[in-house]
C-alpha positions as CSV (number, residue, x, y, z in Angstrom):
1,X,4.6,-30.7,-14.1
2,X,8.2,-32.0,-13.5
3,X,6.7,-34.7,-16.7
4,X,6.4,-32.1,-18.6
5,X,10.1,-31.2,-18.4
6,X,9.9,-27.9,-16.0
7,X,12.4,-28.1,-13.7
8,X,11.2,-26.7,-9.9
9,X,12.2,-23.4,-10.0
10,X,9.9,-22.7,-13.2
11,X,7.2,-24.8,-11.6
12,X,7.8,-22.7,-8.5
13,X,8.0,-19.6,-10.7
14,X,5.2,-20.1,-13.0
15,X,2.5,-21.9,-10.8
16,X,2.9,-21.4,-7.3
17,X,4.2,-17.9,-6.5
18,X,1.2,-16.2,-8.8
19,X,-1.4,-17.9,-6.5
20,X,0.7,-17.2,-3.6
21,X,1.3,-13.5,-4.0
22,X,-2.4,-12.9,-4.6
23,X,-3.5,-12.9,-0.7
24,X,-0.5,-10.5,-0.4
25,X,-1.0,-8.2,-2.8
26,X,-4.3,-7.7,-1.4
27,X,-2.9,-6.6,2.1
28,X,0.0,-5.0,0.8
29,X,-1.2,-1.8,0.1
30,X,-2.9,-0.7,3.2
31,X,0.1,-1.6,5.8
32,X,2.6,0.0,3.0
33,X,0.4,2.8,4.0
34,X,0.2,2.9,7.6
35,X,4.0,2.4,7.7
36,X,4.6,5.3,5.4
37,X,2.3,7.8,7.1
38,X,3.1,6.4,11.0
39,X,6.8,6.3,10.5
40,X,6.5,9.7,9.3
41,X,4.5,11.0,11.9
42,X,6.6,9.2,14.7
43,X,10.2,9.8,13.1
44,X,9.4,13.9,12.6
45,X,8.1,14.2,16.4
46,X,10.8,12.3,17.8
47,X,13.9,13.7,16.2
48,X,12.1,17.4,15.7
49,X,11.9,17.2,12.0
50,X,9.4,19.8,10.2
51,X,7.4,17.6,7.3
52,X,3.8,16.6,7.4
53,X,3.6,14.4,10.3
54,X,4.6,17.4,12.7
55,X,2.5,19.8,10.6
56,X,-0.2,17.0,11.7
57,X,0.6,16.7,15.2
58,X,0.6,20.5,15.7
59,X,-2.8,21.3,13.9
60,X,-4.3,18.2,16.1
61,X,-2.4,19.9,19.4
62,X,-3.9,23.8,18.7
63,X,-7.3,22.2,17.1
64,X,-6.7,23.7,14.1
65,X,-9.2,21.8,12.1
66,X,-8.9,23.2,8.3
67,X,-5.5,22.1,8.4
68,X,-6.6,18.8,10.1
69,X,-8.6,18.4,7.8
70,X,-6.3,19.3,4.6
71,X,-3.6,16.4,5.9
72,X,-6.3,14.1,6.2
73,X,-7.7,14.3,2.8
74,X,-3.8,14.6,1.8
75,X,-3.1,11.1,3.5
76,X,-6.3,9.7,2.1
77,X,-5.8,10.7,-1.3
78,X,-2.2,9.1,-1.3
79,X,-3.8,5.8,0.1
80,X,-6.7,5.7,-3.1
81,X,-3.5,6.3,-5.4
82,X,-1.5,3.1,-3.6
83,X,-4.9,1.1,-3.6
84,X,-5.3,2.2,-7.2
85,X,-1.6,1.4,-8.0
86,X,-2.2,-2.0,-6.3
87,X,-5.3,-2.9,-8.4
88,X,-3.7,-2.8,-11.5
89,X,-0.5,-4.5,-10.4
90,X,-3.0,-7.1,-8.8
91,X,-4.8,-7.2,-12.5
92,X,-1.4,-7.8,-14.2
93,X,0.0,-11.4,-11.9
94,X,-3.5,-12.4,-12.2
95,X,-5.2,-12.0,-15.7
96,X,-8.2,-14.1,-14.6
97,X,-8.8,-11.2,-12.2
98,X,-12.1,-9.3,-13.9
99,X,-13.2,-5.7,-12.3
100,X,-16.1,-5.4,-14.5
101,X,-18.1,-8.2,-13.5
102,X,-18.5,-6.0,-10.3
């Protein structure tokens, strides 16, 4: 490429870094989640914090199982939006990516 007059930081920029970030972007979005929600849960029952994560932690401690229930479909449909989020960023560094053939 470098014959083609590209210095290395657009080779680096244009060829390498798209198929590099494609393996990452594909893992990204599930431990971007389980930070979020296990940092929250951990943070609010260590330094007494009221938020979700000790809203959790209390419904799981008194078997409260609506609620259980309400902050697990809560968590899950925040992860689906991050996944769905991730797709489409996924879609747009690599264009040869096709979801209909699926």
């Amino acid at each position: 490429m470098q014959a083609h007059g590209l210095t290395r930081t657009q080779i680096i920029y244009t060829q390498v870094l798209k198929n590099a970030l494609l393996p990452v972007m594909s893992h990204l979005p599930m431990a971007v989640v389980g930070v979020l929600f296990s940092g929250n849960f951990l943070i609010e029952i260590i330094f007494g914090i009221d938020g979700i994560g000790r809203l959790g932690y209390e419904a799981v401690m008194q078997r409260d199982y609506p609620l259980m229930f309400g902050i697990l479909y809560l968590f899950t449909l925040i992860s689906m939006v991050v996944q769905l989020i991730f797709d489409v960023l996924y879609r747009m560094i690599d264009p040869r990516v096709d979801f209909e053939a699926v």
